[in-house]
C-alpha positions in Angstrom: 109.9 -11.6 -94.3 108.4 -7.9 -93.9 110.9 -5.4 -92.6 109.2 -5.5 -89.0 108.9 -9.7 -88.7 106.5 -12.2 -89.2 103.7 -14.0 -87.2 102.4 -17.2 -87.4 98.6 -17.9 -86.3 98.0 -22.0 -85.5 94.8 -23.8 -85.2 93.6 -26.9 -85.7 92.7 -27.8 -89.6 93.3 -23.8 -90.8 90.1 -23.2 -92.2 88.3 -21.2 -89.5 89.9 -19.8 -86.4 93.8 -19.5 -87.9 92.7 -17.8 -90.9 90.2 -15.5 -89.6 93.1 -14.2 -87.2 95.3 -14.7 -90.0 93.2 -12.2 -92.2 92.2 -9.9 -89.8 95.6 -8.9 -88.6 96.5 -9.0 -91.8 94.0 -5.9 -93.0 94.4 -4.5 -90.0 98.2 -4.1 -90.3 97.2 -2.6 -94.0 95.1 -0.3 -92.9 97.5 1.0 -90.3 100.2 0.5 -92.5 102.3 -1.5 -90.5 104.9 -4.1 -91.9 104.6 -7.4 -90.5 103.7 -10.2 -92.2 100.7 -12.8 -91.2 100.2 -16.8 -92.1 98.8 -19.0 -90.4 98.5 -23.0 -90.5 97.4 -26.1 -88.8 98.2 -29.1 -86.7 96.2 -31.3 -88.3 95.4 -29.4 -91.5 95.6 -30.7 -95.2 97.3 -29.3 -97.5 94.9 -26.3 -100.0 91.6 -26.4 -98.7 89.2 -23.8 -98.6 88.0 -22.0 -95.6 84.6 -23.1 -94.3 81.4 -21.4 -95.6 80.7 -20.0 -92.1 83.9 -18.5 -91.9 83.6 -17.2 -95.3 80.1 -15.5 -94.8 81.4 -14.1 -91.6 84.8 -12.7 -92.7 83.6 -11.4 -95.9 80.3 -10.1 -93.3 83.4 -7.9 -92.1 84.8 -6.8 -95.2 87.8 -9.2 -95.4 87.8 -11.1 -98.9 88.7 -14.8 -97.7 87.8 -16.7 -101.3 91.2 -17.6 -102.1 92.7 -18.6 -98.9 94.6 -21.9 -99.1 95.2 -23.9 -95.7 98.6 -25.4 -94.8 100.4 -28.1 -92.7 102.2 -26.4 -89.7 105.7 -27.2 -90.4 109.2 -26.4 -88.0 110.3 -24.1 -91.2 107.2 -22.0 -90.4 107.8 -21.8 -86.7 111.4 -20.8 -87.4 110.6 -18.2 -89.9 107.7 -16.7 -87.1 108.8 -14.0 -84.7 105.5 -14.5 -83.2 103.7 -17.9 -82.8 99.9 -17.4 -81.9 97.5 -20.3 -81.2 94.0 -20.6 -81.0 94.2 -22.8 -78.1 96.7 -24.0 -75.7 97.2 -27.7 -77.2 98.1 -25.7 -80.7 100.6 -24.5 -78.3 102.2 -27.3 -76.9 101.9 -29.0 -80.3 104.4 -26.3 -81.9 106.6 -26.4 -79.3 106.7 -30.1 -79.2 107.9 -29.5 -83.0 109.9 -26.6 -82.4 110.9 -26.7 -78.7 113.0 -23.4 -78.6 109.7 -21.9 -79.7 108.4 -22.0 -76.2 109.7 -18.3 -75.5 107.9 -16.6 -78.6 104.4 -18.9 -79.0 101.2 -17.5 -76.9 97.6 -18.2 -77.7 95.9 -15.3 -78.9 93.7 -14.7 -76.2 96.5 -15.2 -73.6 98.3 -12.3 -75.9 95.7 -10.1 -75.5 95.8 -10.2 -71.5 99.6 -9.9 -71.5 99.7 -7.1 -73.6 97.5 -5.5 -70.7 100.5 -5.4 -68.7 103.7 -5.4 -71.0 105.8 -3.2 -71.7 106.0 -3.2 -75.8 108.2 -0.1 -77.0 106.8 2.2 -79.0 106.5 1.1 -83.0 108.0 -2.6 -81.7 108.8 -5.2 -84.3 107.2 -8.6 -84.1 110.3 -9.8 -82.3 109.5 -7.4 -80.0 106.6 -8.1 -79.0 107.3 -11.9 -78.7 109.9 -10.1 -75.9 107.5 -8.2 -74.3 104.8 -10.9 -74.3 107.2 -13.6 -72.6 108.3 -11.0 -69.6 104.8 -10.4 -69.3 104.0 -14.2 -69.3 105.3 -14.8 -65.3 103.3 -11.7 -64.2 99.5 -13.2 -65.9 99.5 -17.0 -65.1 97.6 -19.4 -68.0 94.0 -19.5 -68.1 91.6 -22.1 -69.3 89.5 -18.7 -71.4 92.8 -18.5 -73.4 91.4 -21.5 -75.4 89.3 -19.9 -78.2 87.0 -23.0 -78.9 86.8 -24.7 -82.7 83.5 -23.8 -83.9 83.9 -26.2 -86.6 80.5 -28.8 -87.0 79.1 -25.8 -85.2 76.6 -22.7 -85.9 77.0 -19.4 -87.1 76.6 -18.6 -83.7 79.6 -20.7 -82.3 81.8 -18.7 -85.5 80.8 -15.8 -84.4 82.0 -16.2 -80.9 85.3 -17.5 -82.1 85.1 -14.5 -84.6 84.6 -12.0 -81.7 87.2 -13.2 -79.6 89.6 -13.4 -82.3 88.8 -9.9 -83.2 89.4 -8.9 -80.0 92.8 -10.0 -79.6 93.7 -8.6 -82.8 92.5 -4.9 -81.9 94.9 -5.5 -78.9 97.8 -6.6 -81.1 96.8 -4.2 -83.6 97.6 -1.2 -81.3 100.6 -2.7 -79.7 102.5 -2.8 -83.1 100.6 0.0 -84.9 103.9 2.9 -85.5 102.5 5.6 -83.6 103.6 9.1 -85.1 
């Protein structure tokens, strides 16, 4: 694990939502040099398939090479090695805490992290565990919604990626800039 954690991005079959967030914290956290490691992985995924071809046009669209991502099974030894479990919907949550039930305190869905980071208070170059900290004491001040699903835009257009891809991207600005070591 990097020196500043791990998180762990969860969807449904890992080929579209989970690994565009996967891939673009991941080169965001390059870019901004920061040292936390990204996977992601699926409740119902199989093991080594491709992304799909929408969400390789669209993440390769953006600059992100996605050609030789792999999908995986989510699995309790991935949930125990994450410092930070984030879902594309809120049945991806329950389904990794029905796995892992002590990961209740440290798994959000994306979107839901991106509202709680509006009003927590992460310290200033925080670790993954960290955040997972701040983003709990947050949760009892911003109740659940039902817009912190990001819907599957699998069987769907470029259009329906494109909203996933925007909401995704929005979340990761958001935790981007909370973990982002600011000199």
């Amino acid at each position: 694990m990097a020196a500043r954690g791990g998180i762990l991005v969860v969807c449904t079959a890992n080929r579209a939502r989970s690994p565009m967030a996967e891939l673009m914290l991941a080169a965001t956290f390059a870019h901004d040099r920061t040292d936390v490691e990204v996977r992601s992985a699926g409740t119902r995924a199989e093991e080594g398939e491709h992304v799909t071809r929408h969400t390789l046009q669209l993440l390769e669209g953006r600059g992100i090479e996605a050609a030789a991502f792999r999908s995986q099974p989510l699995t309790a030894e991935l949930v125990a090695w994450a410092d930070v479990v984030l879902c594309a919907e809120r049945a991806h949550r329950a389904d990794v805490v029905r796995l892992v039930p002590r990961a209740h305190r440290k798994t959000f869905t994306l979107a839901q992290s991106a509202r709680l980071l509006a009003v927590a208070d992460v310290p200033r170059g925080a670790s993954a565990a960290e955040l997972a900290d701040a983003l709990a004491s947050a949760r009892g001040v911003v109740p659940q919604s039902p817009d912190d699903d990001i819907a599957d835009p699998a069987g769907g257009t470029t259009t329906d990626y494109g909203r996933a891809a925007d909401r995704i991207a929005s979340a990761v600005r958001a935790l981007g800039e909370a973990l982002r070591v600011r000199g």
